[in-house]
N, C-alpha and C positions, 0 to 999 in steps of 0.2 A: 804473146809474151812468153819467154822462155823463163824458168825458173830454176834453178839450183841449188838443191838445199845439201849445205855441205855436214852432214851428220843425218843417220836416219831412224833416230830414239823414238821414243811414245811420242814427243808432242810434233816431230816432222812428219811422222806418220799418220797425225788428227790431222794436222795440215793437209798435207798429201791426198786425203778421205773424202778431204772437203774439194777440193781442188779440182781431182778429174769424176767428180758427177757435176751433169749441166747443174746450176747455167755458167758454170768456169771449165765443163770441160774441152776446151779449144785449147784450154793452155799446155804450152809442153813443159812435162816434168821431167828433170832431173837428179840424180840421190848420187853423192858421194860417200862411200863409208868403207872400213878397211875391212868390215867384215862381212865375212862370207854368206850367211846366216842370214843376216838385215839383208843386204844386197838381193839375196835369194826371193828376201820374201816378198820385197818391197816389188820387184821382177813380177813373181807370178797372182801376187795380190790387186796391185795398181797397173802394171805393163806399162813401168815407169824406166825409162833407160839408167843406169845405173854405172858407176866409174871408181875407180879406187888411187886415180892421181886427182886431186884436188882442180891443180893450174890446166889440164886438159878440161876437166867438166862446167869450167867459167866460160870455156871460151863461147864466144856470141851469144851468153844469156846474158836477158836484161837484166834480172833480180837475182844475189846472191844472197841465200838465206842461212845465217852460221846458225844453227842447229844442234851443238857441243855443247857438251857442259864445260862450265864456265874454269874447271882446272884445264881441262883441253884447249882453251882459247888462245893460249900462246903458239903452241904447236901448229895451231892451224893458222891462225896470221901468220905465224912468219914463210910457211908454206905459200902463203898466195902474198905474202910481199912483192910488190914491185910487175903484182899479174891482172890486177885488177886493172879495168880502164875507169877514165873519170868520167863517161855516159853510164857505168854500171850503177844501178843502185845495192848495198849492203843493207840488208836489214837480219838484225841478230834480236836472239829471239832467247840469247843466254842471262842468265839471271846473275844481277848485279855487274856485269862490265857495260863500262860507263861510252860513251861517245868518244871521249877525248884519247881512252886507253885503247879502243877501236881506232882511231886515225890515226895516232902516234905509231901504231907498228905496222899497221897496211900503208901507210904515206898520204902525203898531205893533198889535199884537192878531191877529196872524194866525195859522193853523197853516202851518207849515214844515215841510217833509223834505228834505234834501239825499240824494243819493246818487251813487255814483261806478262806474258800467258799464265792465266792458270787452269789447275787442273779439269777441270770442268769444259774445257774445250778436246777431252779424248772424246766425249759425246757428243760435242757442236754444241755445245751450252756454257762456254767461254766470258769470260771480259777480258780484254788485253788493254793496257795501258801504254800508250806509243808516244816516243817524243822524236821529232826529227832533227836533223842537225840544220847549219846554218845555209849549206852549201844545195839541201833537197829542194827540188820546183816542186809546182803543183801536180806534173804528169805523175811523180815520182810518190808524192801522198798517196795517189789515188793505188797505185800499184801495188804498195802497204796494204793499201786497205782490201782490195780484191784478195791478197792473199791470209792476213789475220782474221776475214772475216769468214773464213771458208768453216773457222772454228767457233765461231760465238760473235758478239760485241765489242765494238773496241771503243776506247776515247782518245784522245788526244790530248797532250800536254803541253806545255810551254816551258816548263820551267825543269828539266831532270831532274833537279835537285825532290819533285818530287814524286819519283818513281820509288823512291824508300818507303813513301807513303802507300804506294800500290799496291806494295810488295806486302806489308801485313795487314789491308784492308782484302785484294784478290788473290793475293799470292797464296796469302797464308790464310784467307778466312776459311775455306772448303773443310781444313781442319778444326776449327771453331764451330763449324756444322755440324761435324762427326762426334763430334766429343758430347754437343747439345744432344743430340742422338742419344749416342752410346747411354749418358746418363739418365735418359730418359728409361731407356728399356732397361739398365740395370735399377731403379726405381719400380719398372711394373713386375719385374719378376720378385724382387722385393716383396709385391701386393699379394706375391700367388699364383701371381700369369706363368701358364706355361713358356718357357724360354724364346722357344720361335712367335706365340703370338705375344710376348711383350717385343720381342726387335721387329715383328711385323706392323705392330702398333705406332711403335716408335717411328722407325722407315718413312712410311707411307704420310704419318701424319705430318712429318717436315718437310716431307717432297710437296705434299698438298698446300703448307703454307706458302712455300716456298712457292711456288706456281702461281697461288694469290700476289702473292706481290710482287711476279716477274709479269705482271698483268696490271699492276697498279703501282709502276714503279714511283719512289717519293711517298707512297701512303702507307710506309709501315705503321709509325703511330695511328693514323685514324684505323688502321685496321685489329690493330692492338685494341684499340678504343672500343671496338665495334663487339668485341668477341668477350670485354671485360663487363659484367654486368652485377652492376649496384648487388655486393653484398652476395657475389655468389662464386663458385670456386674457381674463378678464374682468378675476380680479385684476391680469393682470399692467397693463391698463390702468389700472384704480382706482389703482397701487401710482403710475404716472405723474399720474394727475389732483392726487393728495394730496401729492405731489413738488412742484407746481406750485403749491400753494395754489387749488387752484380751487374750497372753499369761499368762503376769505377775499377772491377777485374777486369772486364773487357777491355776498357781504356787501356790499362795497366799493360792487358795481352799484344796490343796493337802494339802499342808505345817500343815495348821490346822486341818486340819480329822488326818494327823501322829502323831500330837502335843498332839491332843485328846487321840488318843488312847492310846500314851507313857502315857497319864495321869494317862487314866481307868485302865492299867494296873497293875500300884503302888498302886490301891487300894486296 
C-alpha cells in the first residue's frame, strides 16, 4: 500500500512512527509539505520520500491522508481538485471538516473517511473516532485502520453527526486529564510537598490509574468502588467531589467542547 500524507504536522508524523516500524513497515510513505524543515526531517528521521507539489505526490498511491489543519483545508482541496482518482481512498484526519465539505470540493464519486485523533497518539496511545462515507468498500475500511491504528485505538461510527461527540470526549478529554493533574499537585504543594514531588505525585499517580482502566476497560466505577472504602479518605473526598457537583461540571465541560465544535464546523 502506498500512502500520502498531504501535510507533515505532529499528528502525520505519530502516524508516520507508527507506520514504518514492522509489522506496517512494508508500506510506502509518502509526505507532502511546503516546508523545508518538516520535509528535511521527516527525510532523515523516517527515510520517507517527500514532495512539495501535492497532485505529483497522489500519483499511484492508494491512501491520501489530508494531514492540514483544518483553515488549510481549502487550499489544499482545491489543489488536488479534479487529481484525485475514484480507486483512491481520502482519509482526513483534520478536525471538524465534515464528509460532505470534503467531496463537495475534491468532486463527486470518491471514497471518504473522516476521522478525529487525539493527542495521546504522539505516544501510540491514541483513540481515533472514524466515520466512513457512503461510497468506501470494505478493502478500503480496513486500509483506515492499518494506518489510524499505527497511533493507538480507533472506533467506528455510523452516524458523523456524532464525531462532535468525539471531539469533547477524545479530542478534548487529554486536557480534562491535565487540569485533574495539575490540581492535584497544586493541592499537595498546598500540603507542604516540595514542588517536583507534589507534580511527581500527581503525574505518576494518574498515569497509574489510568493504566488500571486501559486494562479494565468499562470498569471505571467498580474501580472507583474498589479503592472507596467505608468511612475512610477516599470517601471522605468522593463525599466533597459529589457536594460539588463535579459530575455535572464535567457534563457541563463536554457539553461545550461538542457545542464548539457543531459550531467550527458550519464555518
Amino acid at each position: 500500500m502506498i500512502i500520502t500524507f498531504i501535510g507533515g504536522g505532529n499528528m502525520a508524523t505519530a502516524l508516520i512512527s507508527g507506520l514504518v516500524n514492522p509489522p506496517r513497515a512494508h508500506l510506502q510513505i509518502r509526505v507532502c509539505d511546503p516546508s523545508d524543515q518538516a520535509r528535511a526531517h521527516l527525510e532523515n528521521t523516517f527515510g520517507v520520500a517527500t514532495f512539495t507539489d501535492s497532485g505529483i505526490s497522489i500519483e499511484g498511491a492508494d491512501v491520501i491522508v489530508l494531514a492540514v489543519k483544518p483553515q488549510s483545508m481549502p487550499v489544499v482541496l482545491e489543489a488536488l481538485k479534479g487529481k484525485v482518482r475514484q480507486e483512491q481512498l481520502v482519509l482526513s484526519i483534520a478536525a471538524g471538516i465534515t464528509l460532505t465539505s470534503i467531496c463537495d470540493q475534491l468532486g463527486e464519486g470518491l471514497a471518504v473517511i473522516r476521522s478525529m485523533p487525539n493527542t495521546p497518539a504522539l505516544i501510540g496511545h491514541g483513540i481515533t473516532g472514524v466515520v466512513a462515507g457512503q461510497l468506501c468498500n470494505k478493502a478500503q475500511r480496513r486500509q483506515a485502520e492499518q494506518i489510524l491504528e499505527a497511533a493507538g485505538e480507533i472506533v467506528w461510527l455510523e452516524d458523523e453527526g456524532l464525531m462532535d461527540a468525539v471531539t469533547a470526549i477524545s479530542g478534548t478529554g487529554p486536557a480534562y486529564y491535565f487540569l485533574l493533574t495539575e490540581a492535584l499537585a497544586a493541592a499537595a504543594e498546598s500540603f507542604g510537598l516540595p514542588a517536583d514531588v507534589a507534580d511527581r505525585l500527581a503525574s505518576i499517580t494518574c498515569f497509574g490509574a489510568g493504566a488500571m482502566l486501559a486494562g479494565s476497560p468499562g470498569e471505571a466505577a467498580e474501580l472507583r468502588r474498589r479503592v472507596t472504602s467505608p468511612g475512610g479518605t477516599t470517601q471522605a473526598a468522593m463525599v466533597v467531589m459529589e457536594d460539588g457537583r463535579f459530575r455535572e461540571l464535567v457534563f457541563k465541560a463536554a457539553e461545550a467542547a461538542r457545542d464548539r465544535s457543531k459550531a467550527l464546523a458550519l464555518k
